[in-house]
N, C-alpha and C positions, 0 to 999 in steps of 0.2 A: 652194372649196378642200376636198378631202376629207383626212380627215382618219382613218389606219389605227385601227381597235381590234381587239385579239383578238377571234375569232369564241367564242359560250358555253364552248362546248364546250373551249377554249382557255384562257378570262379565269380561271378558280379557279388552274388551271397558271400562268399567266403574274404573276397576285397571289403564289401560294406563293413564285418563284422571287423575286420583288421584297423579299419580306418578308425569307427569307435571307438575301438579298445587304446590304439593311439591319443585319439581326442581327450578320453577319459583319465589317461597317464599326463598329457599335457596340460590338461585343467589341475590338476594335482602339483607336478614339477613347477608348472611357471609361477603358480600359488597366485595365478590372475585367470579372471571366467568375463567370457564374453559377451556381452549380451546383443542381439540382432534387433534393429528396432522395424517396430511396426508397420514404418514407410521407410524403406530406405532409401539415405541422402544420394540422388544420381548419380552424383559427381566422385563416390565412393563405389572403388572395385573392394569386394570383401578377398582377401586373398584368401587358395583354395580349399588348402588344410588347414585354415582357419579356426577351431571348435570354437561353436558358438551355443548358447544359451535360447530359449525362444521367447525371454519375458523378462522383466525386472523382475518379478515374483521370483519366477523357477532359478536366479541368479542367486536373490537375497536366501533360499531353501537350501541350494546347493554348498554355500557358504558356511551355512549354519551347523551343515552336516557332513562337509569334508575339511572344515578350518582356512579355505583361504581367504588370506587378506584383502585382495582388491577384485574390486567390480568395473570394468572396463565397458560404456557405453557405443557401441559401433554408432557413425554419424548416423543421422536421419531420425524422424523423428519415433517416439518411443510412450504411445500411447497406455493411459494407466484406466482399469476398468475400476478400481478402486484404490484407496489411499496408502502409500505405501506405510506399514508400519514399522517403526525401528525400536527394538528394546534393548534388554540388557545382551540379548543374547548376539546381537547385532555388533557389539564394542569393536573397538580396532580396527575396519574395515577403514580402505579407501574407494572411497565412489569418482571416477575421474570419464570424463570423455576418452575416446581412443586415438581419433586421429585431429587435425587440425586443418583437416582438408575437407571440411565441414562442419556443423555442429550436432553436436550430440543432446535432443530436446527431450527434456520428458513432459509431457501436456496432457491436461484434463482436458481437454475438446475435444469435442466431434464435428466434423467435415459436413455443411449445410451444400446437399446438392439437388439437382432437378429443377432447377429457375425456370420459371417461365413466367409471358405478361399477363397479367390481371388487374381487374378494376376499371377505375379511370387512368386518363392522363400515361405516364413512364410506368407503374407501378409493376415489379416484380415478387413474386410470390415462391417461395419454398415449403414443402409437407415438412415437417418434423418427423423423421423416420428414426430417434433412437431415444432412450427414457433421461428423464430428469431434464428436460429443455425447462428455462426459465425466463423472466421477462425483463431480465436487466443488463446485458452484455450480452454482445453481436461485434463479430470482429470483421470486416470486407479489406481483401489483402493488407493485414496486417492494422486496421487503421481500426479505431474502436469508432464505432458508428451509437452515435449519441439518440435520443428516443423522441419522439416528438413532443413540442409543449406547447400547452393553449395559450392564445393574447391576453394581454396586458389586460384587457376588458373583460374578458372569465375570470381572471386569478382574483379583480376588485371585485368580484360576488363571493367570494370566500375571503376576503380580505376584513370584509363591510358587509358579511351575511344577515339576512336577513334578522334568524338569530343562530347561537349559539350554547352548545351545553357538554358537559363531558362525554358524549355520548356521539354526536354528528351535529352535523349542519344544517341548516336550511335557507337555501336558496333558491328562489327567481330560476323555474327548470328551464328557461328558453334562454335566458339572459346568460344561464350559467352553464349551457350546456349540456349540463348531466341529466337531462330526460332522455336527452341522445345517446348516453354511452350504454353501452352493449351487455348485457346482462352476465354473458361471461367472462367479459374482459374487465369491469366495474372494479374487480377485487384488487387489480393493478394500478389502479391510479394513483398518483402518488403527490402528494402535498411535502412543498420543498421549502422548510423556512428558512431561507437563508441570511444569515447576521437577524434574525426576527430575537426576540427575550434576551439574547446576547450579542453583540456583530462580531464575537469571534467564532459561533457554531452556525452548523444548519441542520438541523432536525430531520427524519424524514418519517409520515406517517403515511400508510395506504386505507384503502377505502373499504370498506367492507361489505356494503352495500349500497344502491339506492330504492327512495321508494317514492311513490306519489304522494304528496300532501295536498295540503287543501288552497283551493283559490290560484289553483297554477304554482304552487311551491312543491320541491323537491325534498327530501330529507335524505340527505345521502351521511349513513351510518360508517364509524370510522373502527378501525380494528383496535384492539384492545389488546392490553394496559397501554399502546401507544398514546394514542391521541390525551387520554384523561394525564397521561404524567407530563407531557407535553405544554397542556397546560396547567399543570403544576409542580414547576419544576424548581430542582432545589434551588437558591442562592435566590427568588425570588425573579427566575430567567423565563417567566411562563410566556406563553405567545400559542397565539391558536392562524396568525396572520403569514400565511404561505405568500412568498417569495413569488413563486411560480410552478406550475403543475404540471406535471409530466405526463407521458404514457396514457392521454386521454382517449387515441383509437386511431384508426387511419387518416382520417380527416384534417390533422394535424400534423402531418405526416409534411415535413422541409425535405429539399433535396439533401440525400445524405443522412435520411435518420431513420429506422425502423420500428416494427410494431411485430410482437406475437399475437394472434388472432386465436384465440382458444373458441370461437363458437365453430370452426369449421371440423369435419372430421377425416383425417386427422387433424389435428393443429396444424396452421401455416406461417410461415415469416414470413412479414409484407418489409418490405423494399423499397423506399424511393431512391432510385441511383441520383449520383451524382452526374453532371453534363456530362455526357460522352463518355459515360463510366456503364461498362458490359459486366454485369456482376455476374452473369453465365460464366465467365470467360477467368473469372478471378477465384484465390481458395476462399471461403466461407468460413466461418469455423465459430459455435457455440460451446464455452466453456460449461460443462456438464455437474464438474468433480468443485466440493467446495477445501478443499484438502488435498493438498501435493504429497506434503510429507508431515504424518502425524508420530512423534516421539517420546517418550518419557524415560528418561533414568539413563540414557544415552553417553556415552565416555571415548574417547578417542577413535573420533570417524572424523574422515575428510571428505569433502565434496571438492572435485577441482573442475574447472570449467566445464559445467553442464549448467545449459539453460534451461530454467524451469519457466514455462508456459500455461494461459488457458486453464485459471482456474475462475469461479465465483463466489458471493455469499448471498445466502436466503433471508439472513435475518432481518432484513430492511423491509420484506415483504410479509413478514410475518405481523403478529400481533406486537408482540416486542418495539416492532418497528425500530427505527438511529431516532432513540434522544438523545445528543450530543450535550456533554457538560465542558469538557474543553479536549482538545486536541485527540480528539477519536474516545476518549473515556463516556463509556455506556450508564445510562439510567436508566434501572429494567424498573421502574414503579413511582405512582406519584409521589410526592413530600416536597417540599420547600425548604426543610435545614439543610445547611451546608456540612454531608456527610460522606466527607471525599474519600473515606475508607470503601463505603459500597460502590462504587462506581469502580470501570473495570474495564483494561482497553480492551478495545475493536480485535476480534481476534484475525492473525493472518492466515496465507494458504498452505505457509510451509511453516510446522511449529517443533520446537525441541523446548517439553518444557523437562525442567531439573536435569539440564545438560551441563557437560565438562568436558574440554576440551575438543569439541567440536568447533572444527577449521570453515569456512566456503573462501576457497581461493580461486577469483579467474572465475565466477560463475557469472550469469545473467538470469533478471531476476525481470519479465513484463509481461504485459497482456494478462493483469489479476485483479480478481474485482474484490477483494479484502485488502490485508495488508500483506509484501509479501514474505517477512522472514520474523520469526519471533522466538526469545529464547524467556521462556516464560518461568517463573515459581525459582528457586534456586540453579540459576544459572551461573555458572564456575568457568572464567579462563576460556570465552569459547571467543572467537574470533571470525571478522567478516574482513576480508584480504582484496583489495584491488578487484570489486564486484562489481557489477552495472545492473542498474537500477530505471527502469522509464517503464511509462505505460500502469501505474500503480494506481487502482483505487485509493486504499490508503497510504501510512509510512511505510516507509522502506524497509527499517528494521526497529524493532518494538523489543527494549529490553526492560525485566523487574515486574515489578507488582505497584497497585495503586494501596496495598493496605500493611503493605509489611513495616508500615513508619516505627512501632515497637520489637519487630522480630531482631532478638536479640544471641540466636543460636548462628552464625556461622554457615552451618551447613545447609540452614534457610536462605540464607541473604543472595542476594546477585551480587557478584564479587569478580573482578580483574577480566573483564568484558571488551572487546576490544572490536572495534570498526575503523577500518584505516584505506586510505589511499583508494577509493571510490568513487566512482563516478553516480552521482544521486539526481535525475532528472524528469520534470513531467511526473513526479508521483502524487499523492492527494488527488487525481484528477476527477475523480466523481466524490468520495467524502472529504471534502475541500478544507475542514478544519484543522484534518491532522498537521504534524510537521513534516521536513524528509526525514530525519530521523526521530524518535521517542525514546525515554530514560524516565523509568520512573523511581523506585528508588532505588540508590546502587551504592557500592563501593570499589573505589579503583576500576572505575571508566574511565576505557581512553576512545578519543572521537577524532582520529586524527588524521590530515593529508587529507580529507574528502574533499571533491567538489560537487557541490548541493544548491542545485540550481532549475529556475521557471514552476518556483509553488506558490500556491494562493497566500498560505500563512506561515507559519515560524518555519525557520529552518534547522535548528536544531531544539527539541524543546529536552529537560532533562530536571528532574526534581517532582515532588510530589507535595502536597500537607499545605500548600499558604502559609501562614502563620499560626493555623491552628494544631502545629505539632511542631512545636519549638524544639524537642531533642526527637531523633531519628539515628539509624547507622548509616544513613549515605555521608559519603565524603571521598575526601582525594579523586577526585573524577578530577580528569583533563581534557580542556576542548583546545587543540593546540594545529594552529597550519590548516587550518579551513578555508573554503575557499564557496563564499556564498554569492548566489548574484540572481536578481530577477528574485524576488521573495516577497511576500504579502503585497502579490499581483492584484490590480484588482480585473476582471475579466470577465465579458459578457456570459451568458452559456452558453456552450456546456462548463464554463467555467465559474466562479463566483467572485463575490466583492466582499473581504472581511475586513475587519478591525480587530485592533490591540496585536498581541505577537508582538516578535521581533525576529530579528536573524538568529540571535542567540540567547534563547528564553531560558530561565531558570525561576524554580520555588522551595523554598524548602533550605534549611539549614544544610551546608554543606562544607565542612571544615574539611581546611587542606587541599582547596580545589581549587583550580587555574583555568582562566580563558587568555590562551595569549599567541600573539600572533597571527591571526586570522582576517582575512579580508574579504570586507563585506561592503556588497556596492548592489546599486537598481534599490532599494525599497519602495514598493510602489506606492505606501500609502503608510502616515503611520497612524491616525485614528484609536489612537489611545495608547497605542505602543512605542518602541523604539527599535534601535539595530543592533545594540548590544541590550537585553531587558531583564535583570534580576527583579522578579514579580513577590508581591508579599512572601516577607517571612523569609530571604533567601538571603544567607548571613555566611561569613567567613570566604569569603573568592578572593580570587586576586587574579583582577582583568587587566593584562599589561602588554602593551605594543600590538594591539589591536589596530585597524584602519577599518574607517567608512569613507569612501568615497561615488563619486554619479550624486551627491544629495539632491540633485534638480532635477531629476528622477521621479522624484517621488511626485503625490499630487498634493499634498498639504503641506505644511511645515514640518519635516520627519527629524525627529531627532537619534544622533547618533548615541546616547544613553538614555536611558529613561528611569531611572529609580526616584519614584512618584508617591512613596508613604513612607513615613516614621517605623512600620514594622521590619523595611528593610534596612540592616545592620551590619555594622562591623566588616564592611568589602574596599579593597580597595583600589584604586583604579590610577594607572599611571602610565605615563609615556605614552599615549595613544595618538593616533595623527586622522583626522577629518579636515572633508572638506565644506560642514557646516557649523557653526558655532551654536547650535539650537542643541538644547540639550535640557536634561531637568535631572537634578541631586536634591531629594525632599526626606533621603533618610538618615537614620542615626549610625553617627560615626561613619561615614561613606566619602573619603576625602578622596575630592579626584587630582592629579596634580601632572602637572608639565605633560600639555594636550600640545601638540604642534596643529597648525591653522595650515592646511593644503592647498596652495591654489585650484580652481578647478579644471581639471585637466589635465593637471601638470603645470610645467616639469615635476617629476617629484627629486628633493635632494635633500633631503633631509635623513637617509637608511631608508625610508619607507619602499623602498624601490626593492631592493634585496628581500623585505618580508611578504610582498608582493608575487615575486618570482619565484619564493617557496611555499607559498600556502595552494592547497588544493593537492588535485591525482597528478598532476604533470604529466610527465612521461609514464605514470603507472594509470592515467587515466584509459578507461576501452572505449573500441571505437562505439557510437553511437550513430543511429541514423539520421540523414541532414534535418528530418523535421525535427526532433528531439534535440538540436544541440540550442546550445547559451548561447 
């Protein structure tokens, strides 16, 4: 009996075609699709008859149109040419890494190569060889390389300008520098007011031009609606008086900080390395993409341990410019009333707004120059599980809306929201007002087991309205087993020096809510705030067996409560243990009662030891790298 076989010439054709039609049966049966990433992680063999996918795209496509549920990331990393989007049709999916024998990255960067030396002095140079390069993050192995800023002696010719108007400056061009800066790089400068009109924000406006004036003065023109709302800002926080100014040109250039040069062609990245630092020799990497993951209407998806990487935001450069009103909330126009409806957080890299039950468990979340998780507009039951957090422009995670203080429908509200058992570090680190986390109005928030720790200001902020919105639907929110430490740092730059905050900042009526349990130590300053702070208007809590301890930490007299006006009401506070007796109760009905006085140091024997050993990630904390830890 004979018996066909492909002829040679044939047999490799007629295997390849076997092997697909396999692959395409196993993508189907295991109802899990692979996807192969863009650089793969070395350290990962792909096993043979592996079916794999060539994209996060052609993964999220194939899903859509064979029904399976999970999306498995091969280690390495898993470059995105645009954002990915998630809609209705998306539901039920699990997104998970594959192996554990690497990470599974998905990143909006691109790889800066071809260093070589230029200029004077150390200086290294790279072309920008791929689109949307921009002038605000630069990452040199792993480490966010800060921009250079002029002397304390330029930043007082804009401080003390000659004069000023809604429109630009005028400054002394020699005194100030800017007859020098470079006609195509001028549009990047950036004026940094930090604690300027309020010392819990810092503003940020760029430059829009300059031009000759008369008698040796400069008129350097500022971009619009920024500057004019800047100085005229709501709550009466105006300020035209920059901090310090950044990104003035190469010349300014410290070891360790860079510059994009847009007069050459093509663009180049100037470089000043750090001693004995080979930036040839290291990965480079410009975050490109201002959006990781963009979604609306989203219901039962998981993310489990994928790191999300290497993303940015424009709007600081834009006209718009950061006019900061408090904790990342934007002011896109001038006015001076206090109309904390139109303002509007910072938005992040990775967003699911009107999501439900949407999980990130086991993920990391660094290297982003926004904020990096947001569950914005009607958010329902979605949860952030044992994540890690460092490397964050702004908060970490940004839940609610600043205007919904009347949205009385339910299936508007943000409702049973949950962040738990996290690691929160190093975030704020370029817009320095935000908190590690943000809440603005919600119901049935829980914020719990987190450690949130090394930020300039609050550590947790949650509430919205002051007292000018006495009824609202937030409430029953829980901040319970926290674990703060190192918070309203004050720090040279690239860092900043704020006031007011607290560890655990609240506004806004909020019945049926609890801070309890939580341990909060380091405050580095308190300058108008405290470490536990119910701010205007924040009514109905119940703050109990809370701890401050470190109070000699800080650099003023920091008090471990701060409720400081008669609008704040009806809270009650009890059984808490410090180790400073400085504190202030100036509102109505706010009885604090049986504070236990801590030595400092220790011992502690009082229970406070036990609330101690349970507050924060503990054992569910991830690892982080030694310069990011507490």
């Amino acid at each position: 009996l004979a018996i066909w076989q492909p002829m040679p010439a044939l047999r490799n054709l007629w295997a390849l075609c076997v092997l697909q039609a396999v692959a395409s049966l196993s993508l189907v049966e295991k109802d899990t699709v692979y996807v192969a990433a863009t650089i793969p992680a070395p350290e990962f063999v792909v096993p043979p008859l592996l079916p794999t996918l060539r994209s996060i795209a052609e993964a999220q496509n194939w899903v859509r149109v064979h029904g399976s549920t999970r999306i498995e990331l091969l280690p390495g990393i898993h470059e995105l040419t645009s954002p990915l989007i998630l809609e209705d049709k998306d539901n039920g999916v699990t997104w998970a890494a594959h192996s554990s024998a690497a990470p599974s990255i998905v990143s909006g960067g691109r790889d800066v190569t071809g260093w070589t030396p230029c200029g004077a002095s150390s200086l290294m140079c790279a072309p920008v060889t791929f689109e949307n390069a921009q002038p605000r993050h630069l990452y040199v192995a792993g480490r966010r390389v800060p921009r250079g800023i002029t002397s304390a002696s330029v930043t007082e010719q804009f401080a003390k300008p000659i004069s000023v108007d809604p429109d630009k400056y005028v400054v002394d061009g020699v005194k100030s520098g800017a007859s020098g800066w470079n006609s195509a790089n001028a549009d990047a400068v950036e004026m940094v007011y930090t604690a300027q009109g309020s010392p819990w924000t810092e503003s940020r406006c760029t430059v829009q031009n300059v031009t000759a004036g008369a008698n040796g003065t400069v008129l350097v023109y500022m971009k619009q609606p920024c500057f004019a709302t800047v100085q005229k800002k709501p709550c009466d926080q105006s300020t035209h008086t920059p901090a310090h100014i950044e990104n003035t040109g190469i010349a300014d250039l410290a070891p360790g900080q860079w510059f994009l040069d847009k007069s050459t062609t093509p663009p180049q990245i100037v470089y000043n390395p750090l001693p004995g630092e080979d930036v040839a020799s290291e990965r480079v990497v410009m975050p490109v993409l201002e959006t990781l993951v963009d979604s609306k209407g989203l219901e039962s998806v998981t993310f489990t341990d994928i790191v999300w990487e290497y993303a940015t935001w424009s709007r600081p450069n834009t006209g718009l410019g950061y006019v900061e009103q408090q904790s990342g909330a934007l002011v896109d126009r001038p006015g001076t009333q206090c109309i904390d409806y139109e303002w509007h957080p910072m938005p992040s890299n990775v967003v699911f707004q009107d999501a439900s039950s949407v999980t990130f468990k086991g993920c990391t979340f660094r290297h982003l120059g926004a904020g990096a998780l947001q569950f914005s507009g009607a958010a329902h039951q979605n949860s952030v599980l044992m994540s890690l957090f460092y490397d964050v422009s702004g908060t970490s995670v940004q839940i609610g809306e600043y205007d919904t203080f009347n949205e009385t429908d339910p299936a508007k509200q943000a409702i049973g929201n949950t962040v738990a058992y996290s690691l929160i570090t190093d975030v704020a680190t370029e817009y320095h007002g935000n908190a590690g986390i943000q809440v603005g109005y919600s119901k049935e928030t829980d914020i719990v087991g987190n450690t949130i720790a090394n930020i300039s200001y609050s550590g947790i902020s949650i509430g919205w309205g002051w007292a000018r919105e006495p009824i609202t639907y937030a409430g029953n929110n829980s901040i319970i087993n926290n674990r703060l430490a190192n918070f309203k740092l004050q720090l040279p730059y690239p860092g900043a020096s704020l006031g007011d905050g607290g560890g655990i900042y609240a506004l806004g009526p909020q019945p049926g809510s609890v801070m309890n349990a939580n341990w909060l130590s380091n405050m580095g300053a308190g300058r108008g705030g405290g470490a536990i702070y119910p701010d205007e208007g924040s009514a109905y809590w119940l703050i109990s067996d809370n701890i401050f301890t470190n109070a000699s930490f800080c650099a003023d007299d920091c008090e471990w409560l701060h409720i400081w006006t008669s609008s704040i009401h009806n809270i009650t506070t009890k059984d808490c243990f410090t180790d400073t007796t400085t504190m202030r109760n100036d509102g109505t009905n706010t009885p604090v009662t049986n504070t236990t006085l801590l030595p400092k140091g220790g011992p502690y024997t009082h229970g406070e030891e036990e609330i101690m050993m349970a507050s924060g990630c503990g054992s569910f904390c991830p690892a982080v790298p030694p310069e990011f830890e507490y």
